[in-house]
C-alpha positions in Angstrom: 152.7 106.8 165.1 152.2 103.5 163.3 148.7 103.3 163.4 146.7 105.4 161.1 145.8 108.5 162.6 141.5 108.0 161.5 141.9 104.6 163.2 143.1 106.4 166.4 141.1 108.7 166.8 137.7 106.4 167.0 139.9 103.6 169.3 137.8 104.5 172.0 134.6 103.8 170.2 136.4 100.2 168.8 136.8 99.9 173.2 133.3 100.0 173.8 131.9 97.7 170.6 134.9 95.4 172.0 133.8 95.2 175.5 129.8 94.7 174.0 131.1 92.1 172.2 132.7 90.3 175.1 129.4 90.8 177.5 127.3 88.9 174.8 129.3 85.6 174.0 127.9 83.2 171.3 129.0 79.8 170.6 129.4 77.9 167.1 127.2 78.9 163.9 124.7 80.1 166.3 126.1 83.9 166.5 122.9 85.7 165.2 123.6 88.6 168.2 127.0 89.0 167.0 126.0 89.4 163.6 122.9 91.6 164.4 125.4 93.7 166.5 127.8 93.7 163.3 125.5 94.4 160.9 124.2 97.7 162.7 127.4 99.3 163.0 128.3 98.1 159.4 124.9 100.3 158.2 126.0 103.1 160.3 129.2 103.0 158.4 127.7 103.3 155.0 128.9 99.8 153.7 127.5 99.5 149.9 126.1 95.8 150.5 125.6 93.6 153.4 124.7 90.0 152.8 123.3 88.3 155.9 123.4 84.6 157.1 125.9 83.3 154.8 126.7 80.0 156.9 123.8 80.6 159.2 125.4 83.3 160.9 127.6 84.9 159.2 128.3 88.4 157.4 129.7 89.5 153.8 130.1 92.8 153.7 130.9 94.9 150.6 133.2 98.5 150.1 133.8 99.5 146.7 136.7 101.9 146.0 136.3 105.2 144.7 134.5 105.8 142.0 134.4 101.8 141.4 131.8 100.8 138.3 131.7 96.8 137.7 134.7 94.9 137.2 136.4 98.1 137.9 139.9 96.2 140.2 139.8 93.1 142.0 137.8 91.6 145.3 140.4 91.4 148.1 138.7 89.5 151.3 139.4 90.5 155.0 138.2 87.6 157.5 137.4 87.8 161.2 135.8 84.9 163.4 132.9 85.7 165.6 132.4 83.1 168.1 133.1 82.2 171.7 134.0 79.5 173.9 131.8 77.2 176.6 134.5 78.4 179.3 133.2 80.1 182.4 135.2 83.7 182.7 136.7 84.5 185.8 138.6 87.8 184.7 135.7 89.9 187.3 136.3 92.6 184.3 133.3 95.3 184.2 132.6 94.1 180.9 133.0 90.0 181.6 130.7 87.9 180.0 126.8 88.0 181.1 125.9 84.2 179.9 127.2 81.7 182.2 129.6 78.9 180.7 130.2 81.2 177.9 132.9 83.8 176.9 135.2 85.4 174.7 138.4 83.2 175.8 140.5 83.5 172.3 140.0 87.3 171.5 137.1 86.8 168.5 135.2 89.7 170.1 138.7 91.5 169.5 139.0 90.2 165.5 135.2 91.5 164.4 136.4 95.3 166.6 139.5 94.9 164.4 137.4 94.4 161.1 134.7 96.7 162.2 137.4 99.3 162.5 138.7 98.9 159.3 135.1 99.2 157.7 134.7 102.3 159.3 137.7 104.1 158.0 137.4 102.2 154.2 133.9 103.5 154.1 134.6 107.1 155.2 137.7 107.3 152.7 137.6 105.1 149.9 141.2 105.1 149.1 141.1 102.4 146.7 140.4 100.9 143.6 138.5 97.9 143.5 136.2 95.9 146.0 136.7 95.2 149.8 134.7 92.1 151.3 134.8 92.0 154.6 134.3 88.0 156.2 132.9 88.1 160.0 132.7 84.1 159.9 130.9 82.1 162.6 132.1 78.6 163.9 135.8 78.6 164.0 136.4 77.4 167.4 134.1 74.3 166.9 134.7 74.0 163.0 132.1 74.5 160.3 132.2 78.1 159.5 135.0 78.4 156.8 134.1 75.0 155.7 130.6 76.4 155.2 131.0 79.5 153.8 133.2 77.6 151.4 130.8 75.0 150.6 128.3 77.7 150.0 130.3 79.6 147.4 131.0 82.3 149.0 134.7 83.0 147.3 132.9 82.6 143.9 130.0 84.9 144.6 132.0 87.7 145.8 134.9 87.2 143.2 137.4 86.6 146.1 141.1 87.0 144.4 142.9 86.7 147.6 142.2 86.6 151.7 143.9 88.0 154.6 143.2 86.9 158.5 144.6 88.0 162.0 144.8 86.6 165.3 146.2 88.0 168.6 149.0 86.4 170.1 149.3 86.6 174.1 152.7 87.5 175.3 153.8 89.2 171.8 154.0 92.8 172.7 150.6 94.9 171.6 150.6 95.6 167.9 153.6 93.5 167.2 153.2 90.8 164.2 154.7 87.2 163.4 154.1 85.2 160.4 155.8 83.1 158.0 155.4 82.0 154.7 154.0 78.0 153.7 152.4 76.1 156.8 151.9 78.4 159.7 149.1 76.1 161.8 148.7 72.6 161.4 146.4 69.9 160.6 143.9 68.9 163.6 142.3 65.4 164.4 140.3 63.6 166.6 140.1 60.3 167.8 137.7 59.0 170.0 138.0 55.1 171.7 135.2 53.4 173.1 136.0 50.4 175.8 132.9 48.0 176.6 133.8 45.0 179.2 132.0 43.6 181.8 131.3 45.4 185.5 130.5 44.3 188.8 131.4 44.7 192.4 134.8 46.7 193.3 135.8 43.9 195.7 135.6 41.3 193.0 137.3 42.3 189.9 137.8 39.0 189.3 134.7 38.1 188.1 134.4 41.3 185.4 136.2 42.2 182.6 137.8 45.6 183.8 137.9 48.7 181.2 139.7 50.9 183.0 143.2 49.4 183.0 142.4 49.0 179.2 142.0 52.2 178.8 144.9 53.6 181.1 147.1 50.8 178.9 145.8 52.6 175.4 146.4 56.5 177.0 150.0 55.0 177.9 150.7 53.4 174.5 149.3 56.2 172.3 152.1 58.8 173.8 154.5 56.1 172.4 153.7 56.8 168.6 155.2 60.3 169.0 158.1 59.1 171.1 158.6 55.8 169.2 157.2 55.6 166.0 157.7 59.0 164.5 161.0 60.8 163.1 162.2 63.0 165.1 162.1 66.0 162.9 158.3 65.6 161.4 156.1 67.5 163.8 153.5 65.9 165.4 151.4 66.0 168.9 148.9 63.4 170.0 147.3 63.9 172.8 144.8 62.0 175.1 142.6 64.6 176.7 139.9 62.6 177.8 138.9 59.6 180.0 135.8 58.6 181.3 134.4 55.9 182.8 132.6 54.7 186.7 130.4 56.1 188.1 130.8 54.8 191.9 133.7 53.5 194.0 132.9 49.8 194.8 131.3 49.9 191.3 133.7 48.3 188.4 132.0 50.1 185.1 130.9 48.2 182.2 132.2 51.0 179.8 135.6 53.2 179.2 136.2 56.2 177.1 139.1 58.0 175.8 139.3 61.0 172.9 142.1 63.5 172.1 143.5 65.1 169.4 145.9 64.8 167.3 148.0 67.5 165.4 150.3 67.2 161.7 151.5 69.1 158.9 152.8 65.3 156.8 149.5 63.1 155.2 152.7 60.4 155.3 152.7 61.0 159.3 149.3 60.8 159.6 148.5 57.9 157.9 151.4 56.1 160.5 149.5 57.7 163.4 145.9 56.3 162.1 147.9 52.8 161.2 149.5 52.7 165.2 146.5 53.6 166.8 144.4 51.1 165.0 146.7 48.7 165.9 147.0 49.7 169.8 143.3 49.9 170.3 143.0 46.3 168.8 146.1 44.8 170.6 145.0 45.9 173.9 141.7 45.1 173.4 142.9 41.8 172.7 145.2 41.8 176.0 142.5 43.0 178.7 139.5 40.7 177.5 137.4 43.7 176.4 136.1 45.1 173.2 137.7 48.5 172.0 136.8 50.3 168.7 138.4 53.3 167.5 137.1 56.6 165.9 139.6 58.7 163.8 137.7 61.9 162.3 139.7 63.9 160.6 139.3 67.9 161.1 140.7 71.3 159.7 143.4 71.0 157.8 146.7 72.7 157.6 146.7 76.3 157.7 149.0 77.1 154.6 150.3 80.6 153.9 150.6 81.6 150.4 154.5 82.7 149.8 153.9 86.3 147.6 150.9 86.9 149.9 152.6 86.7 153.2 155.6 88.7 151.3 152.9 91.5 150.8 151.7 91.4 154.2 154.6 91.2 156.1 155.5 94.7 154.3 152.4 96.3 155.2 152.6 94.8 158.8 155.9 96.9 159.2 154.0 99.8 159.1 151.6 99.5 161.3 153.5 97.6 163.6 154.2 98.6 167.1 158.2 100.0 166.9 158.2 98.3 163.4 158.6 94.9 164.6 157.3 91.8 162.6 158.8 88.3 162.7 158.2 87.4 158.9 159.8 83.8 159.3 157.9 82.1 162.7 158.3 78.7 163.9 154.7 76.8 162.7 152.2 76.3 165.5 150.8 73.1 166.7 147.5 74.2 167.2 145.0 74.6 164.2 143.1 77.6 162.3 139.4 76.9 159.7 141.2 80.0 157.9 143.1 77.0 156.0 139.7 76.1 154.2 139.7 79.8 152.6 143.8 79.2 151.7 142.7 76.1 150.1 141.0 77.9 147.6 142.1 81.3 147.4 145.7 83.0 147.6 146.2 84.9 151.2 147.8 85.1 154.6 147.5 84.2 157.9 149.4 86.7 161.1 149.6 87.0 164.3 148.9 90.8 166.4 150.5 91.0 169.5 148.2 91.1 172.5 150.7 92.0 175.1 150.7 90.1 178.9 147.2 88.7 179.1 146.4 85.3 180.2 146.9 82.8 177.7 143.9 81.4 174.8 141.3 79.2 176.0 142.1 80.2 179.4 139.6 81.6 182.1 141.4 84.5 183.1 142.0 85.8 179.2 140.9 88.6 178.6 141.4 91.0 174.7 143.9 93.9 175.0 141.9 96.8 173.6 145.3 99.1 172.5 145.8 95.6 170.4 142.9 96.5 168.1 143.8 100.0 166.3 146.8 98.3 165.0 145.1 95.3 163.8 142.3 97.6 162.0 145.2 99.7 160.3 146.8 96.4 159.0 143.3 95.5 157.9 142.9 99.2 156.1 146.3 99.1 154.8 145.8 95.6 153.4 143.2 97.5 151.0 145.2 100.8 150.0 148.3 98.6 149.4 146.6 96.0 147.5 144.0 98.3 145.4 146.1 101.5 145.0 144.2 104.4 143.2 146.0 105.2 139.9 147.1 100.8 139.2 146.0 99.0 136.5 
């Protein structure tokens, strides 16, 4: 059996912190619950140091090896995201989410089981040399956390040599992994276009200036800089994801808005996308009679994997993984990861954990598999062993 035998035997216990976890949903930095719910089982586990509201929320927790005395191996760093999504579930699962608007929609109740797991079993056997740190980071979903724990030092303090991260992967078989080595998730931005003309009566357009079409016209044109202005070969996604504007139907609105995001792993192709959308907003501003400004804020960036790091993990991944199977050389992902703020700074890996035929991320209906989470608490544990053997230099 690939996962390690300690792991399975208290999988049943992971179940019911999982299922906790997914009942109490917490949004952003503000996951003090989580963290209190964390932080109890880490005590029962016999941690050495717990460091609270690094990043308002979140949780450093420390494992030395055995018989570790200062300076005694390196830090290695084991990450997990804590927060939820403002997405109403609709699984009707005994243990669905018990705050309205919120729940667990991208498995991060699943990724603090998976790290609380491997705590358990590093505390009990100790079967390295060195220090463990274990990250339960707030804030991914809505950004901030990495960044923040960053910005706070938190690599320095805890002497962070190099950082490892999962995330499950609907539709991969349970316990399977994929990775690959370099850029793995990609850059994400967002732009945001506000549309100000002049409103009236529905029945006499003729006397306003119309925002709507304007902002129908820009949706239209931005689709054009990936079809039209971009190599065929450089990734990229823009995509408009929001318009609003009116608020009755013989009213013409004084006001349009349209945001969306936009995804690359090339600064050259981002700086094209920035160039082409300045220029559309302006143009068509221009053609309608209204005024349009544009808002380009850029986000996290790429999610980088380091190339010796991954190596590492992919072997350790293949043997923990379900029937042995790990993709080591994925296609990159579109969407986008705060993990990348930790690789910006410190040597590690990012992987996927196979979570089987559940609905898909961000979706109502998703819902954590809970055999996915022995496997990704083995990987986690053998991370450690592997890394900090007893006996190496």
């Amino acid at each position: 059996m690939p996962v390690i035998n300690r792991i399975a035997a208290f999988a049943e216990d992971m179940t019911e912190w999982r299922r906790y976890l997914h009942q109490h949903p917490e949004l952003g930095q503000q996951c003090q619950k989580t963290a209190s719910f964390v932080v109890e089982r880490l005590r029962d586990f016999g941690v050495d140091e717990i460091h609270e509201g690094i990043a308002i929320s979140g949780v450093v927790a420390i494992i030395t090896g055995r018989d570790y005395v200062d300076g005694d191996g390196p830090t290695i760093g084991l990450r997990a995201d804590m927060d939820a999504l403002p997405i109403s579930e609709t699984t009707g699962a005994d243990w669905a989410s018990k705050t309205p608007g919120k729940m667990h929609a991208c498995g991060h109740d699943g990724h603090t089981t998976m790290l609380l797991g491997a705590a358990r079993y590093l505390a009990e056997t100790r079967n390295f040399k060195g220090r463990i740190a274990l990250i339960f980071q707030p804030a991914e979903e809505t950004g901030g956390g990495a960044e923040l724990m960053v910005e706070e030092g938190m690599l320095e303090t805890f002497a962070i040599k190099e950082v490892y991260a999962l995330h499950n992967l609907p539709k991969l078989p349970v316990g399977q992994f994929l990775t690959t080595p370099g850029p793995i998730m990609a850059e994400v931005d967002s732009f945001h276009v506000d549309i100000k003309g002049e409103g009236g009566h529905g029945a006499y357009p003729q006397d306003t200036r119309d925002p709507i079409p304007a902002a129908l016209s820009i949706a239209q044109a931005m689709g054009t800089i990936v079809s039209r202005n971009n190599r065929t070969l450089d990734d990229l996604v823009v995509s408009v994801t929001m318009i609003h504007a009116g608020t009755a139907d013989n009213v013409i609105s004084e006001d349009a808005y349209l945001g969306g995001t936009v995804r690359t792993f090339d600064k050259t192709v981002k700086a094209m996308v920035m160039k082409r959308m300045t220029e559309i907003v302006a143009g068509h501003a221009a053609a309608f009679n209204v005024e349009a400004t544009l808002r380009y804020d850029e986000g996290f960036p790429a999610t980088i994997n380091s190339p010796d790091q991954t190596a590492f993990a992919v072997e350790v991944a293949r043997e923990v993984a379900a029937e042995g199977i790990v993709v080591p050389d994925a296609p990159r992902e579109m969407g986008a990861e705060d993990f990348a703020y930790f690789l910006e700074k410190t040597p590690g890996s990012y992987l996927f954990v196979g979570n089987g035929a559940s609905a898909g991320l961000h979706q109502p209906n998703y819902d954590f598999d809970d055999a996915t989470a022995p496997y990704g608490a083995s990987f986690f544990a053998r991370i450690a062993e592997r890394a900090l053997p007893l006996g190496g230099n």
